[in-house]
N, CA and C atoms as an extended XYZ file, in Angstrom:
264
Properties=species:S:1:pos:R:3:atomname:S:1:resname:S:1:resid:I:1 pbc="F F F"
N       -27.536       44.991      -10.726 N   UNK     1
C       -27.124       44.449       -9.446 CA  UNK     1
C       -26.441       45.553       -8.656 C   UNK     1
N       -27.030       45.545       -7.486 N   UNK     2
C       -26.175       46.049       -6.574 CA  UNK     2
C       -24.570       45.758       -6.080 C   UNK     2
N       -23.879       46.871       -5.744 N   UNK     3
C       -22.673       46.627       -5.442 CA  UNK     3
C       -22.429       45.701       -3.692 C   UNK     3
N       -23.938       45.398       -3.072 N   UNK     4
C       -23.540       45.257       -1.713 CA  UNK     4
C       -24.003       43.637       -1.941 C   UNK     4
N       -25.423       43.435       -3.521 N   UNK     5
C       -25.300       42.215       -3.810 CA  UNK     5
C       -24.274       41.427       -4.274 C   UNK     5
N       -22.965       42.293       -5.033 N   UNK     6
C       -22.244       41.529       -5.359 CA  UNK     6
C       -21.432       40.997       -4.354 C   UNK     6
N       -21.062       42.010       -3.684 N   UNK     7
C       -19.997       41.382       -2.354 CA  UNK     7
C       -20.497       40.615       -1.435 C   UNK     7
N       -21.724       40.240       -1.593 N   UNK     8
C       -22.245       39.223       -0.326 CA  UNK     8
C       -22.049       37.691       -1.252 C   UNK     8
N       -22.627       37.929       -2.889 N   UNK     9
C       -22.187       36.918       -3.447 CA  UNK     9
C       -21.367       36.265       -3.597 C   UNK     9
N       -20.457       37.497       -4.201 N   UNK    10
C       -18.824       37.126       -3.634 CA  UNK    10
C       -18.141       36.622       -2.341 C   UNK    10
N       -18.474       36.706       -1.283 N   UNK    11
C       -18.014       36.420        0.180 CA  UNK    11
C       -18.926       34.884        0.155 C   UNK    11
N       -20.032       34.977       -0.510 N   UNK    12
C       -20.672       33.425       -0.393 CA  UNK    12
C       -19.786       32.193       -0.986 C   UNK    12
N       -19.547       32.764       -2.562 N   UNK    13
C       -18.804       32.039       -2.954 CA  UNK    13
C       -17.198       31.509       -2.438 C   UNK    13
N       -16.569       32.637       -2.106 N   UNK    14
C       -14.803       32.586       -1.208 CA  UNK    14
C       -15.261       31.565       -0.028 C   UNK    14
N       -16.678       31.689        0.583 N   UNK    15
C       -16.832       30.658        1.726 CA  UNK    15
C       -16.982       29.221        1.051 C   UNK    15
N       -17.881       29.127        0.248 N   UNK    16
C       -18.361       28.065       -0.313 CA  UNK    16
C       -16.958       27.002       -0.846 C   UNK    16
N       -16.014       28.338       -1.334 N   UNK    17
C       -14.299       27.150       -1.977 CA  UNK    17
C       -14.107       26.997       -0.809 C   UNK    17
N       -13.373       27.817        0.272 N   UNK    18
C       -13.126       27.772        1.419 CA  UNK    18
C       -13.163       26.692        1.951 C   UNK    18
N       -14.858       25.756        1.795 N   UNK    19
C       -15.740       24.837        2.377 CA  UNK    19
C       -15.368       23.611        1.616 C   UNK    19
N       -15.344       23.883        0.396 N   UNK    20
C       -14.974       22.781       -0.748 CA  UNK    20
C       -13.418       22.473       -0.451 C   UNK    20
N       -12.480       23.267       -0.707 N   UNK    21
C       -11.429       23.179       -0.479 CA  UNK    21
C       -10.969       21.912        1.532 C   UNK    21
N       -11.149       22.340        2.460 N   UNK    22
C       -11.385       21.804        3.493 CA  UNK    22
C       -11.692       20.785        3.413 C   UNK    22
N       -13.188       20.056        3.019 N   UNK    23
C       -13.561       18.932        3.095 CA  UNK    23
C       -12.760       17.453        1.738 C   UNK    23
N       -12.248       18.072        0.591 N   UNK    24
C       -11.564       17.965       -0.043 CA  UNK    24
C        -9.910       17.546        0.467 C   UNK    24
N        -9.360       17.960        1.400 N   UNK    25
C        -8.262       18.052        2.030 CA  UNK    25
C        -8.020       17.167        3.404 C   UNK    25
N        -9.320       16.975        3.793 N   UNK    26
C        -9.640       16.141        4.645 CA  UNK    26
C        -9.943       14.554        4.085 C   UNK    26
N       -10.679       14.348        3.329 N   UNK    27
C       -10.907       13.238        2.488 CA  UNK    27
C        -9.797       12.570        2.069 C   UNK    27
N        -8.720       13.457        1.612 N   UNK    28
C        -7.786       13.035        1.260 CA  UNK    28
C        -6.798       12.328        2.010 C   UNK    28
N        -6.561       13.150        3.501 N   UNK    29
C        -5.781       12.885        4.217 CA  UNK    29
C        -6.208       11.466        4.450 C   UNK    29
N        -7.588       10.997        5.159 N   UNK    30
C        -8.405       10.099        5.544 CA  UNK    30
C        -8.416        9.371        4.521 C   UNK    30
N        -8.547        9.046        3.167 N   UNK    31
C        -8.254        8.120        1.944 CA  UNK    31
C        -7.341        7.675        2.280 C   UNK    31
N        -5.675        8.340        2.338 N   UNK    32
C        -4.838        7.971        2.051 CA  UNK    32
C        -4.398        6.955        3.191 C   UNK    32
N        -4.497        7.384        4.372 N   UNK    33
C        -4.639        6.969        5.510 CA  UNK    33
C        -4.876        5.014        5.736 C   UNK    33
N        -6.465        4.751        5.422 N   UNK    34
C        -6.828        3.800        5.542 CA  UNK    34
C        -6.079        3.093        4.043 C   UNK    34
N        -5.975        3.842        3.038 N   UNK    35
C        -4.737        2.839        2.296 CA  UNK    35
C        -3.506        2.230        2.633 C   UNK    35
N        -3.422        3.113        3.192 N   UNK    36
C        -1.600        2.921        4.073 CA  UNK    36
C        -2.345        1.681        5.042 C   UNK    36
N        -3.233        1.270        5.736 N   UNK    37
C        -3.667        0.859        6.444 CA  UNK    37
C        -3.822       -0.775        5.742 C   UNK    37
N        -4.277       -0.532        4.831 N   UNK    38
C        -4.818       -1.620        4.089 CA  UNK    38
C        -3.995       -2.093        3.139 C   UNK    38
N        -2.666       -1.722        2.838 N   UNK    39
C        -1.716       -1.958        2.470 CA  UNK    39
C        -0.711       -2.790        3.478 C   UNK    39
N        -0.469       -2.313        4.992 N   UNK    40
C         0.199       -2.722        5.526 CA  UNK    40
C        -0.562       -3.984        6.614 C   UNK    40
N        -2.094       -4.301        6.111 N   UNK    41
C        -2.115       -5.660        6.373 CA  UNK    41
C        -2.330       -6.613        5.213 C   UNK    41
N        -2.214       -6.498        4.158 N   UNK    42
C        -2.444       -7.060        3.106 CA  UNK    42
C        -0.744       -7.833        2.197 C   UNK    42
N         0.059       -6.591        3.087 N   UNK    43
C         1.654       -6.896        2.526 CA  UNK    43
C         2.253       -8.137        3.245 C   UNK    43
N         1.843       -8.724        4.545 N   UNK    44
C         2.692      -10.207        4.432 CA  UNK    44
C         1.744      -11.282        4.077 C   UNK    44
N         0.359      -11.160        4.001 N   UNK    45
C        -0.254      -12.274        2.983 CA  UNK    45
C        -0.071      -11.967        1.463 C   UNK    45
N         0.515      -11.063        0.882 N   UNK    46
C         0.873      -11.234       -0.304 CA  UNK    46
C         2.267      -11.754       -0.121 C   UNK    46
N         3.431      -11.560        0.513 N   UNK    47
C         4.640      -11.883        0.548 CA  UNK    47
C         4.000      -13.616        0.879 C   UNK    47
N         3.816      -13.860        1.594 N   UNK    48
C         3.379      -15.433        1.937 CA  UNK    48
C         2.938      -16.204        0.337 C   UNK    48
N         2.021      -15.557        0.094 N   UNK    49
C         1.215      -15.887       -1.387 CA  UNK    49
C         2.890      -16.160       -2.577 C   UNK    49
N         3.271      -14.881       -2.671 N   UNK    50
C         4.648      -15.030       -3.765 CA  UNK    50
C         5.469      -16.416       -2.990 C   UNK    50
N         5.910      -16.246       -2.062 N   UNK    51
C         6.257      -17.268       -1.304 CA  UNK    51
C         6.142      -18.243       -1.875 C   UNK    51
N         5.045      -19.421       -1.451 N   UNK    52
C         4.561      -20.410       -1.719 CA  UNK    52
C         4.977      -20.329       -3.230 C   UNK    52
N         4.106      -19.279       -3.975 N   UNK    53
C         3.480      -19.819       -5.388 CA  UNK    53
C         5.079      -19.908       -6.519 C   UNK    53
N         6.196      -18.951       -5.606 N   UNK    54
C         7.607      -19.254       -6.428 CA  UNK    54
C         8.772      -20.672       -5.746 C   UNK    54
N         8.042      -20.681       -4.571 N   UNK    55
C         9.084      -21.437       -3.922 CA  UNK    55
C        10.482      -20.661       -3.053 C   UNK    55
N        10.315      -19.570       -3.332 N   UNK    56
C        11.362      -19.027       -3.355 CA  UNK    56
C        10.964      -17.967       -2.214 C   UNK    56
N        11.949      -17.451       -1.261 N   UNK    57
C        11.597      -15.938       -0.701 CA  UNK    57
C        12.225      -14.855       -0.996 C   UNK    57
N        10.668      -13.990       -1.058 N   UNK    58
C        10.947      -12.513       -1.982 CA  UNK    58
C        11.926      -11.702       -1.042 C   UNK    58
N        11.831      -11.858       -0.072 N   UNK    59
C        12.959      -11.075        1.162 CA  UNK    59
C        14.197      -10.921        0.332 C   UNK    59
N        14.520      -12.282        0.745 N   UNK    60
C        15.748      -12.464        0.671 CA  UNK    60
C        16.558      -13.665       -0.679 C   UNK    60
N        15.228      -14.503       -0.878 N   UNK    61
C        15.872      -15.343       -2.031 CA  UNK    61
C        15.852      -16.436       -1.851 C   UNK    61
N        15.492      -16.955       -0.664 N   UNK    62
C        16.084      -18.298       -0.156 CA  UNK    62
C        15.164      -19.224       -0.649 C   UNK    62
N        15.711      -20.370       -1.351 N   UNK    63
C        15.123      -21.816       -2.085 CA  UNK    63
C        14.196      -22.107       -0.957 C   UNK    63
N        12.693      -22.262       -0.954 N   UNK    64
C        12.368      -23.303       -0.318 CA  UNK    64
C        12.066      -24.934       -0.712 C   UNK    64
N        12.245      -25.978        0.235 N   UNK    65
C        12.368      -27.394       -0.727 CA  UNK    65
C        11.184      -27.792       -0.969 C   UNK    65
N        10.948      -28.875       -2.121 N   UNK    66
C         9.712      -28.945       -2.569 CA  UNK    66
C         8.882      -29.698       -1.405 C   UNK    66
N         7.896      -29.435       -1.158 N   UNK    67
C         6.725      -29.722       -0.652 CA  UNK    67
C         6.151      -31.403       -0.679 C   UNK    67
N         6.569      -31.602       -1.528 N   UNK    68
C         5.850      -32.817       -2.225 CA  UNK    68
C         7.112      -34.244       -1.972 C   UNK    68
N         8.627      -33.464       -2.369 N   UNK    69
C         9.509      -34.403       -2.229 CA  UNK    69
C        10.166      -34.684       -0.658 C   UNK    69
N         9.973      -34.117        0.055 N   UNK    70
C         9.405      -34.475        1.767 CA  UNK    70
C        11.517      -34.359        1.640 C   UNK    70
N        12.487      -33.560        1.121 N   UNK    71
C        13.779      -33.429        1.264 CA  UNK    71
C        13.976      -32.462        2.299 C   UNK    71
N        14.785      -32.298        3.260 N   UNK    72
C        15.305      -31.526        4.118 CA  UNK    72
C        16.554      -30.620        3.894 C   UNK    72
N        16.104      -29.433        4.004 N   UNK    73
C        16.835      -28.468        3.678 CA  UNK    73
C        17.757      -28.321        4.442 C   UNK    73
N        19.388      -28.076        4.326 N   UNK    74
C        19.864      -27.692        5.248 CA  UNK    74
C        19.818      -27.054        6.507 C   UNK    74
N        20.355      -27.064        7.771 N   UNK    75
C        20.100      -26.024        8.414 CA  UNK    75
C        18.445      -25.226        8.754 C   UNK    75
N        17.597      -26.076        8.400 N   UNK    76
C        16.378      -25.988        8.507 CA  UNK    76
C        15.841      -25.031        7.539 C   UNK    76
N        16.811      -24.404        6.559 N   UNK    77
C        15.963      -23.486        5.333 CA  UNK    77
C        16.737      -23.923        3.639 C   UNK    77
N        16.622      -23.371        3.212 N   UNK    78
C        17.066      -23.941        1.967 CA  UNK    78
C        18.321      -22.609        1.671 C   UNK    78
N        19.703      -23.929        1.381 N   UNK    79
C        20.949      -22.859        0.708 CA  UNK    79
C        20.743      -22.491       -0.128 C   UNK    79
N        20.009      -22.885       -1.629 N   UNK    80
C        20.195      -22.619       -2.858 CA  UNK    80
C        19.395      -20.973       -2.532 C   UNK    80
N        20.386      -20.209       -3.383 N   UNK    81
C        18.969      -18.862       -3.341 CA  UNK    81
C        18.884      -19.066       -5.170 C   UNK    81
N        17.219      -17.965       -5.585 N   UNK    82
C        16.838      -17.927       -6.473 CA  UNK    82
C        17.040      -16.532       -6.669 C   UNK    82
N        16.834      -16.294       -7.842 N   UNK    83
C        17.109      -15.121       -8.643 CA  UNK    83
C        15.944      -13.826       -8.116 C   UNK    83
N        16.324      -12.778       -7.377 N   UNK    84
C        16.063      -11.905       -6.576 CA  UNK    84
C        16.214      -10.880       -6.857 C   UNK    84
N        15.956       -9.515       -7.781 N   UNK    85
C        16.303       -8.349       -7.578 CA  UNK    85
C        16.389       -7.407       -6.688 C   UNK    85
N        15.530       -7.907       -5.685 N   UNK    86
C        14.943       -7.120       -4.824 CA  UNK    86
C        16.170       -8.073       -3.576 C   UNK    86
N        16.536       -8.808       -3.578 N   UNK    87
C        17.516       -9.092       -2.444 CA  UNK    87
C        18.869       -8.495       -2.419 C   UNK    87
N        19.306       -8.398       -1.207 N   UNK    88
C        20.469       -7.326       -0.955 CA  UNK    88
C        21.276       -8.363       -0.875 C   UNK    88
């Protein structure tokens, strides 16, 4: 091999990562992107979903009253709170 074949090979290849690298970096950005996206409409129908299915809100804690026993919650929400780690 020539020394002028190697350096063209070589310069093919540095382009070729170059190329890989770029489109790679881009993908990523753009992945992450529409996750963030699809995360932040998917996060209050899951909060709604926990909601309902504990009775309880993940926010903050607050009892909601049962559904079925038609009782009125104080103040239009429920005092009792439930056990919350995530409430401040």
């Amino acid at each position: 091999m020539t020394p002028s074949l190697l350096a063209a090979l070589a310069g093919g290849l540095a382009v070729l990562l170059l190329v890989c690298l770029v489109a790679y970096a881009t993908g990523r950005r753009r992945g992450i992107a529409a996750g963030r996206g699809a995360a932040l409409a998917e996060a209050p129908v899951d909060l709604r979903c926990r909601a309902l299915e504990s009775g309880c809100c993940p926010v903050c804690g607050t009892r909601f009253p049962a559904a079925d026993t038609g009782d009125a919650p104080p103040d239009g929400l429920g005092s009792e709170t439930c056990y919350n780690p995530g409430a401040r």
